[in-house]
C-alpha positions in Angstrom: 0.0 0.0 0.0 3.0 2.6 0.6 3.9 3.6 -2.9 5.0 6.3 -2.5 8.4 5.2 -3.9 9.5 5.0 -0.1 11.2 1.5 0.8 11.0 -0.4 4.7 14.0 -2.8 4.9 14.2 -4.6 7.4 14.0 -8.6 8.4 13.3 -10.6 11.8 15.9 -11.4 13.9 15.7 -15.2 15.6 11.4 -14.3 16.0 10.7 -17.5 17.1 12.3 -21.2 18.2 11.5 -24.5 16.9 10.4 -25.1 20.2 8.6 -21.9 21.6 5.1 -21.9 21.0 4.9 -19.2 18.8 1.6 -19.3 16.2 2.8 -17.4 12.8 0.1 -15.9 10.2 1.7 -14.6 6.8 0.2 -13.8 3.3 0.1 -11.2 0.9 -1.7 -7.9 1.7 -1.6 -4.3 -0.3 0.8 -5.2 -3.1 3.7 -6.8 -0.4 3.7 -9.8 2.5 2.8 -9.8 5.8 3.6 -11.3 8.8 2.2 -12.2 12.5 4.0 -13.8 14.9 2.1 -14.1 18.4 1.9 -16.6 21.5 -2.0 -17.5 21.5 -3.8 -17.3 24.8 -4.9 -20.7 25.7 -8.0 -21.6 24.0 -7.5 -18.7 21.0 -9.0 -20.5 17.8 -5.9 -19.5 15.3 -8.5 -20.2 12.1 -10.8 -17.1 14.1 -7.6 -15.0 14.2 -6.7 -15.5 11.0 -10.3 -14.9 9.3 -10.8 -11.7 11.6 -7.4 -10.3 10.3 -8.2 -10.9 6.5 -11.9 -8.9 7.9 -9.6 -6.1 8.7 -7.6 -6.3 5.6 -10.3 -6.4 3.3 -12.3 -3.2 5.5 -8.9 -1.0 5.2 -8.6 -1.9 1.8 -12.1 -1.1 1.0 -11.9 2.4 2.5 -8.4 3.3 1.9 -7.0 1.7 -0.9 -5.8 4.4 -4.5 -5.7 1.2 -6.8 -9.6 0.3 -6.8 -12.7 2.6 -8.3 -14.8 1.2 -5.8 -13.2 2.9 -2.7 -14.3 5.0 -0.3 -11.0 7.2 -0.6 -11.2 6.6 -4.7 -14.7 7.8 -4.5 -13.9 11.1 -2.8 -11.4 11.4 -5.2 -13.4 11.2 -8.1 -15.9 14.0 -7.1 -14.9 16.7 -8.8 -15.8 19.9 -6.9 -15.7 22.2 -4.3 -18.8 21.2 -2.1 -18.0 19.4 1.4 -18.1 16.2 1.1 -19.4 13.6 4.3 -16.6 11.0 4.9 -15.4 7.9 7.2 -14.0 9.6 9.9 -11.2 7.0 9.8 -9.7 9.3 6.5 -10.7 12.5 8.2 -7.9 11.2 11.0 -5.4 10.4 8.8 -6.0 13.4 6.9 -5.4 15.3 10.2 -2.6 13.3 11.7 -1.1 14.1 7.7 -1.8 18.1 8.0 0.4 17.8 11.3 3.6 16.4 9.5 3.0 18.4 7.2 3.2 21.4 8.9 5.9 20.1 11.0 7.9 19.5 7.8 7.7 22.9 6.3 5.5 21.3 3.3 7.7 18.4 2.6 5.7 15.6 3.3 1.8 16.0 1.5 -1.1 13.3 0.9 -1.5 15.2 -2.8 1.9 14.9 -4.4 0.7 11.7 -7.1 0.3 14.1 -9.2 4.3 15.0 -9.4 5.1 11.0 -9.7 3.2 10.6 -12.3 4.5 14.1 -14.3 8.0 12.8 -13.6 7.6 9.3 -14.9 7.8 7.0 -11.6 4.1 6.2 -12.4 4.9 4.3 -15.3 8.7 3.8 -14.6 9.6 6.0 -17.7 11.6 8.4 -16.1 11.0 11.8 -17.9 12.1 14.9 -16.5 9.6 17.9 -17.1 9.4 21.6 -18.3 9.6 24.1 -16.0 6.5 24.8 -16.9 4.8 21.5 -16.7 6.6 21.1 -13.4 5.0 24.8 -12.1 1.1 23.7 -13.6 1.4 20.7 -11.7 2.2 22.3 -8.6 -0.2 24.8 -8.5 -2.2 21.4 -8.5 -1.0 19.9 -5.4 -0.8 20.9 -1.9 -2.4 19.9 1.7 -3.4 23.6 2.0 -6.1 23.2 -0.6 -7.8 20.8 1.0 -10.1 21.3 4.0 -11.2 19.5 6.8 -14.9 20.5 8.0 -16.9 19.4 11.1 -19.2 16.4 10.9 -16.1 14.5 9.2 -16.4 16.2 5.7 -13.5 17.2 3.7 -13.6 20.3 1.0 -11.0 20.2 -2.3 -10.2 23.4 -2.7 -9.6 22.5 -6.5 -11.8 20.4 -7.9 -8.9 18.2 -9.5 -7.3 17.2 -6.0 -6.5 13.8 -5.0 -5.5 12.3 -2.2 -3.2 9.5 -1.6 -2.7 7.4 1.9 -0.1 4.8 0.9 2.8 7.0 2.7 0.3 6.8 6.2 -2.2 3.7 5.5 0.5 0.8 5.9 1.5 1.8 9.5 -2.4 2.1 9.8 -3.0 -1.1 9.1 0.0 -2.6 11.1 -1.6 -0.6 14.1 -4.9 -1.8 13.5 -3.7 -5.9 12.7 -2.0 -5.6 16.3 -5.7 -4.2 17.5 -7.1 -7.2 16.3 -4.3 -9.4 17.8 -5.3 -7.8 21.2 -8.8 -7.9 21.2 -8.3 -11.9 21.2 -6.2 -11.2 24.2 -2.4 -11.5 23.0 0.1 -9.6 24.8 3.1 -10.8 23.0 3.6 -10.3 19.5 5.3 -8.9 16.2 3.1 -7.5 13.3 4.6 -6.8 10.1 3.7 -5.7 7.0 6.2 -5.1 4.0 9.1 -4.3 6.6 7.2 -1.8 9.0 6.2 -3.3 12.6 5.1 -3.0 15.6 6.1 -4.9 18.3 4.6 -5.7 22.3 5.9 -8.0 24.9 8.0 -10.5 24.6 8.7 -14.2 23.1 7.9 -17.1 25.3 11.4 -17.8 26.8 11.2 -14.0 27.7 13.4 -12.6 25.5 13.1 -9.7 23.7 11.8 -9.2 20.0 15.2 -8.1 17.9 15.1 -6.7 14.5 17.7 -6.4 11.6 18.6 -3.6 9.5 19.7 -3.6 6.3 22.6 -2.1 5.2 21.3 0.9 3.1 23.2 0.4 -0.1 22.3 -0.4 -3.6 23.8 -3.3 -4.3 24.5 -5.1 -1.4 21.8 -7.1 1.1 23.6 -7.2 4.7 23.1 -6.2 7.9 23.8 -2.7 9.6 22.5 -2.5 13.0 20.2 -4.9 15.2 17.5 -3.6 17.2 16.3 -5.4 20.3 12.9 -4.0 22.3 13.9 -4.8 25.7 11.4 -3.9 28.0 8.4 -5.0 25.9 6.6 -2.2 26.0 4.2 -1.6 22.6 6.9 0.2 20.2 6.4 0.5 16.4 9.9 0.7 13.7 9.4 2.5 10.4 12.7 2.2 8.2 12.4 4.3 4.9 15.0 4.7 2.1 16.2 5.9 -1.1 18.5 3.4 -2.2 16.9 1.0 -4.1 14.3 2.9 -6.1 16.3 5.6 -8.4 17.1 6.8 -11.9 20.4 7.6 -13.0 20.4 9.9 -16.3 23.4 11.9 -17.8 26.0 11.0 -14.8 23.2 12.0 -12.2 21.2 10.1 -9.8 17.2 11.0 -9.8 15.9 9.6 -5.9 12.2 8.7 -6.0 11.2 10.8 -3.0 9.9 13.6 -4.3 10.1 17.2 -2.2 6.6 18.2 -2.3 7.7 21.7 -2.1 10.2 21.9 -5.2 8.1 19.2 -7.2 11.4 17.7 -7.5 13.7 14.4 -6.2 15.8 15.1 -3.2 19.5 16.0 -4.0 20.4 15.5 0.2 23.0 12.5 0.6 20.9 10.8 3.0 20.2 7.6 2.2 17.6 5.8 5.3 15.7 6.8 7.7 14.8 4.8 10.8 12.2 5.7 13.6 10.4 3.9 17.2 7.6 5.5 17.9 4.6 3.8 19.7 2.2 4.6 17.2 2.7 3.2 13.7 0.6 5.4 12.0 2.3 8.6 13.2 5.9 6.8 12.5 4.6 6.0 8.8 4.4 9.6 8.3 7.2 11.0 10.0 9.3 8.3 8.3 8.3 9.8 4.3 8.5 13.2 5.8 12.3 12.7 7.4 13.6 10.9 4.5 12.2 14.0 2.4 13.7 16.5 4.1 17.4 14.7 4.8 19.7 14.4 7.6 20.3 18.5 8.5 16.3 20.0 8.0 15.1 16.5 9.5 16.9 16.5 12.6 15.8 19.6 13.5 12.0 18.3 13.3 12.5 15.2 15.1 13.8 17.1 17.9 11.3 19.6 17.7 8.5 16.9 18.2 10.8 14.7 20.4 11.1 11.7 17.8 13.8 9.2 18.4 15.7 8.5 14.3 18.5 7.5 13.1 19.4 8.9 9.9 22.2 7.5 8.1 24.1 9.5 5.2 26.4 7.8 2.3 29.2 10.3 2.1 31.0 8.7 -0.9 31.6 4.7 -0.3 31.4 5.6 3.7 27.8 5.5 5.8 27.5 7.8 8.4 25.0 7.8 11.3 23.3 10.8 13.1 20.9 10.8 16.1 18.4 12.4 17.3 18.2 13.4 20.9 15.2 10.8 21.7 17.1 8.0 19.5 20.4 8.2 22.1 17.8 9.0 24.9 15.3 6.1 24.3 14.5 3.5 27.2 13.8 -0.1 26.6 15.5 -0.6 23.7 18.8 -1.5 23.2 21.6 -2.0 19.7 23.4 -5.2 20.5 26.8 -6.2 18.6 26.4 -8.0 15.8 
């Protein structure tokens, strides 16, 4: 569901024994794999879990997804005028948990940028840098400012063209709401993930922590950088966002996929993933685009402004370099062990 040309890399460290008594769930959901790894309460029917969870799946994609004409979020989008129009007020909450990293971002992050995907090429995979002046029509196309949100859960386009897109917000949605679903059968101890982004709570049966492995961020190259282990087992979500796989290079220049809402243009910054715990998945979906979009020097800044614990990690020539946020080296609970 996140495509918005923003990677999660990242794979499960040791998640389970042979011998704990671990029940695992996996599939395919939004375009990418999923997977659930949970000690069942006694007497949790894993078939009832399992067909509750595709429920959930099915709901979210129903409302939410931007690849079918029958959804709510599609159908908004295909209205084309200025009148108020009555919506779930599941969107209306990401659309206002969006305006807020937006905001916080300077512009940088924005639910309408599609529009500048598509102009550049990314759509289709064609890349085609555009005119200055198709760049500056599209533009004045796009924007969170021209879209209003109205009591009684109704939204207002301020253009009638304006679309909205929740792929850079709905996949830490939906991991947030899987591990609701996972609690309301009573499981304390688990790890929900879906293409890479998590959320973890408790711990395995032998009582050790959940760990997680992330990927070196380089192009060509699939090995690990840094291990992450949730010690104290409180409910903690990982969003890991990069530009390395997904680029064009084009007349000895590299084009990045992540597209500055503000310039209509790919990031130039040398940063190359982005990587943040945050107990709320949805929030740390968002802040992960928007960090990655504004690089290492602009981005740390925000995340210390709004008390966010990332690592950001530059590629300074064949060299990766690491950078902190105040939260990230202040963070309880969670630990980097040696590899």
């Amino acid at each position: 569901m996140y495509r918005l040309f923003l990677l999660t890399f990242l794979c499960i460290l040791s998640a389970c024994d042979k011998r704990d008594p671990l029940t695992k769930l996996e599939g395919f959901v939004q375009g990418t794999t999923y997977h659930l790894t949970y000690v069942a309460p006694e007497g949790i029917d894993t078939a009832e879990v399992q067909r509750a969870i595709n429920e959930e799946f099915a709901r979210i994609d129903l409302a939410l997804s931007n690849y079918r004409d029958d959804s709510a979020i599609e159908k908004f989008n295909a209205q084309k005028h200025t009148d108020p129009v009555t919506v779930d007020e599941e969107l209306v909450k990401l659309v206002e948990i969006a305006r807020e990293v937006n905001k916080a971002s300077a512009g940088c992050y924005d639910l309408t940028i599609k529009p500048l995907f598509d102009l550049w090429g990314f759509k289709a995979d064609v890349f085609t840098p555009p005119s200055d002046e198709a760049l500056a029509q599209t533009l004045a196309s796009v924007g969170m400012d021209k879209l209003e949100i109205l009591p009684g859960n109704r939204l207002r386009k301020l253009l009638p063209e304006l679309r909205i897109d929740v792929s850079s917000i709905g996949q830490g949605y939906t991991v947030a709401r899987v591990a609701d679903v996972l609690e309301s059968f009573g499981v304390e101890n688990y790890l929900a993930e879906i293409g890479g982004e998590l959320k973890v709570r408790g711990k395995k049966p032998d009582g050790k922590p959940w760990r997680i492995a992330l990927e070196k961020p380089l192009p060509n190259e699939r090995s690990l950088h840094k291990i992450i282990s949730f010690d104290d087992g409180k409910p903690m979500a990982l969003m890991a966002s990069g530009t390395y796989r997904h680029f064009f290079d084009q007349d000895g220049k590299r084009y990045s996929h992540i597209l500055d809402a503000r310039s209509g243009k790919p990031v130039e910054h040398d940063t190359v993933s982005v990587t943040i715990l945050h107990p709320d998945p949805t929030l740390a979906d968002a802040w992960s685009t928007a960090l990655l979009c504004m690089g290492t020097e602009e981005g740390l800044a925000a995340a210390n402004a709004a008390s966010l614990a990332v690592l950001f990690i530059e590629q300074k020539n064949d060299e990766l370099v690491e950078h902190y946020s105040r939260a990230w080296r202040d963070i309880q609970g969670v630990s980097f062990p040696e590899k």
